[in-house]
C-alpha positions as CSV (number, residue, x, y, z in Angstrom):
1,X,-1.6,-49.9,-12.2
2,X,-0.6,-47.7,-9.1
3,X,-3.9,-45.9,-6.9
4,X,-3.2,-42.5,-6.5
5,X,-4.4,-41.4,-3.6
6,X,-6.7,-39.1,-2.9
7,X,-5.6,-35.4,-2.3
8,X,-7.0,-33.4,0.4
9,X,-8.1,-29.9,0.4
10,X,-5.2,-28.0,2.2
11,X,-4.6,-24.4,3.3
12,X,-1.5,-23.6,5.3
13,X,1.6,-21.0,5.8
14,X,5.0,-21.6,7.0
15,X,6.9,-19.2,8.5
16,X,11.1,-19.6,7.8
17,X,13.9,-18.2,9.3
18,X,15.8,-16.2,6.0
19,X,18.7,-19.0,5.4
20,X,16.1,-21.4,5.2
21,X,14.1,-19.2,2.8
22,X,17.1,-18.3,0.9
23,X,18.1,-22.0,0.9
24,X,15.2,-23.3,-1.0
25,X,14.5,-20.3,-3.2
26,X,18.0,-21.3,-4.9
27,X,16.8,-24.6,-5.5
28,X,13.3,-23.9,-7.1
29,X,15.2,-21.5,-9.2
30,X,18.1,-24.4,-10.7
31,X,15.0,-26.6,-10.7
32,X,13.0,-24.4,-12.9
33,X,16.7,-23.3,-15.1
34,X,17.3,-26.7,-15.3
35,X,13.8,-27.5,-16.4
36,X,13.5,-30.0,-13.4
37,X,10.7,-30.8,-11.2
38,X,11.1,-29.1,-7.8
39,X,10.3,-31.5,-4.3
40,X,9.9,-29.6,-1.4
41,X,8.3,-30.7,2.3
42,X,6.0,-27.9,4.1
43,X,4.3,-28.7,7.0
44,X,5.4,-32.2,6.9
45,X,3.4,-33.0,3.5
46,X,5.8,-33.8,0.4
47,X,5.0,-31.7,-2.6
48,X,6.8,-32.4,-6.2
49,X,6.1,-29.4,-8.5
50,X,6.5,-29.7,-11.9
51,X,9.0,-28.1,-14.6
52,X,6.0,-26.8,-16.3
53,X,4.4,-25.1,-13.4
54,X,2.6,-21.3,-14.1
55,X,4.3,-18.9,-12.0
56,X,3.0,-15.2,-10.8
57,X,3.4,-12.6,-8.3
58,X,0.9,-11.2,-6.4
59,X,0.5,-7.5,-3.9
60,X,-1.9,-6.9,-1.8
61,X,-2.0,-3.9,0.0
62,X,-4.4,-2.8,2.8
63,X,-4.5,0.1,4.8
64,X,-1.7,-1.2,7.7
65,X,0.3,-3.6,6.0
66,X,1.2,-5.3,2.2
67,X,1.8,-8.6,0.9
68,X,3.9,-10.0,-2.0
69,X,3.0,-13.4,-3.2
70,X,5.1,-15.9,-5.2
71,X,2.8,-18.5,-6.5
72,X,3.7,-21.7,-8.6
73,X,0.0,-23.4,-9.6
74,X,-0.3,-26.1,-11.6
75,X,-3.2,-29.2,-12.6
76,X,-3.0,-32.1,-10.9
77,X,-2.8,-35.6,-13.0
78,X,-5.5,-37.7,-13.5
């Protein structure tokens, strides 16, 4: 049997220029229509996020600016 390796804790954010943004919004959503796992690279670190992944959308708002959050989570396998 294959060794997963280990998973690191990992906080970042990537900036995108629209196109780019625009680009790989489309393919989440035929990914997620298509009931497809979606593979995406950020920061140089491959991510593959499955069909069934919980999706919800966050605002915060403070007192000089506000924030809208898309956020797919989902449980690791064991």
């Amino acid at each position: 049997m294959a060794k997963q390796r280990k998973k690191h804790k990992r906080d970042i954010e990537k900036n995108y220029p629209v196109d780019q943004f625009v680009k790989k919004l489309r393919r989440l959503a035929d990914c997620l229509e298509q009931g497809q796992k979606f593979r995406i690279q950020v920061a140089g670190e491959s991510i593959s996020i499955p069909a069934t992944v919980v999706i919800n959308i966050e605002h915060e708002r403070g007192a000089s600016a506000e924030e809208v959050e898309f956020q797919l989570r989902w449980l690791h396998k064991k």
